[in-house]
C-alpha positions as CSV (number, residue, x, y, z in Angstrom):
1,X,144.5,85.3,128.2
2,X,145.9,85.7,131.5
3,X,145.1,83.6,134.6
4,X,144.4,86.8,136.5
5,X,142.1,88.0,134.0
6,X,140.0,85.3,133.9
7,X,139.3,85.4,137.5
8,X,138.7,89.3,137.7
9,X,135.1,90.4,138.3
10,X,135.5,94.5,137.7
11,X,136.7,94.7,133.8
12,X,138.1,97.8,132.0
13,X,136.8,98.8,128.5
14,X,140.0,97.7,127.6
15,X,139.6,94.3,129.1
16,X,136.3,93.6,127.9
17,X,137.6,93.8,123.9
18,X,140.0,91.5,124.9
19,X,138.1,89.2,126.6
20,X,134.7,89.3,125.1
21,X,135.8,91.2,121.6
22,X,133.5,93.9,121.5
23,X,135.4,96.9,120.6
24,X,135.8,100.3,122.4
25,X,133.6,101.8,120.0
26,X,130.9,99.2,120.3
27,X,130.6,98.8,124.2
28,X,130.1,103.4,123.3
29,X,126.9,102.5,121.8
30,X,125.5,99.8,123.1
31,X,125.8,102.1,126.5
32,X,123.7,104.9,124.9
33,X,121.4,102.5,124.3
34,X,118.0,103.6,126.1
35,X,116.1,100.3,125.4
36,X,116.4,96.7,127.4
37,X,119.0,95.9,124.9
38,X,122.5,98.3,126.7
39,X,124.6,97.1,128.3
40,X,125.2,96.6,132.0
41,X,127.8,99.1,133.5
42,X,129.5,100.9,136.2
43,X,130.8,104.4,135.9
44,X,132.8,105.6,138.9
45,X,133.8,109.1,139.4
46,X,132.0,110.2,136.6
47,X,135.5,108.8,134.6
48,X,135.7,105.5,135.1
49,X,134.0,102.7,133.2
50,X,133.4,99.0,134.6
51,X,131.5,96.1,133.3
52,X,131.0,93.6,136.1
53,X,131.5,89.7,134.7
54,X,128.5,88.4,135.9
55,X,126.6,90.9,134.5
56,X,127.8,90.8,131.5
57,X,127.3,87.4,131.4
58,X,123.9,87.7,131.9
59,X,123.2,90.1,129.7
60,X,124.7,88.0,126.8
61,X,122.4,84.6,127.8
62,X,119.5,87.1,128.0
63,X,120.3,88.0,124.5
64,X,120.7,84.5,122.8
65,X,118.8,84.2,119.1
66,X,117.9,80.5,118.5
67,X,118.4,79.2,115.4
68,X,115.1,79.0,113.0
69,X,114.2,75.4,112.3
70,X,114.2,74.2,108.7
């Protein structure tokens, strides 16, 4: 991963499979999503798709599962 990557807030489709490995398709979905579950994004232009880091970030500690006890 590149140094400039890691320190990018604004992250392309693109970049966010690389990063974070959820494909193209996948980040398609989870943004049709209409429940608490979608993902946060930006869409500029009415083109242009943009997860911010943080955000995304969050999201994915809101999302945790803990393991069940045995």
């Amino acid at each position: 991963m590149s140094q400039s990557l890691e320190l990018k807030r604004w992250l392309s489709p693109e970049e966010l499979e690389q990063e974070y490995g959820f494909s193209k398709s996948t980040q398609a979905k989870m943004r049709m999503r209409t429940t608490g579950s979608s993902f946060p994004y930006s869409k500029i232009g009415g083109k242009y798709i943009r997860y911010d880091r943080k955000l995304i970030d969050k999201w994915l500690e809101n999302h945790q599962v803990q393991g069940e006890a045995s």
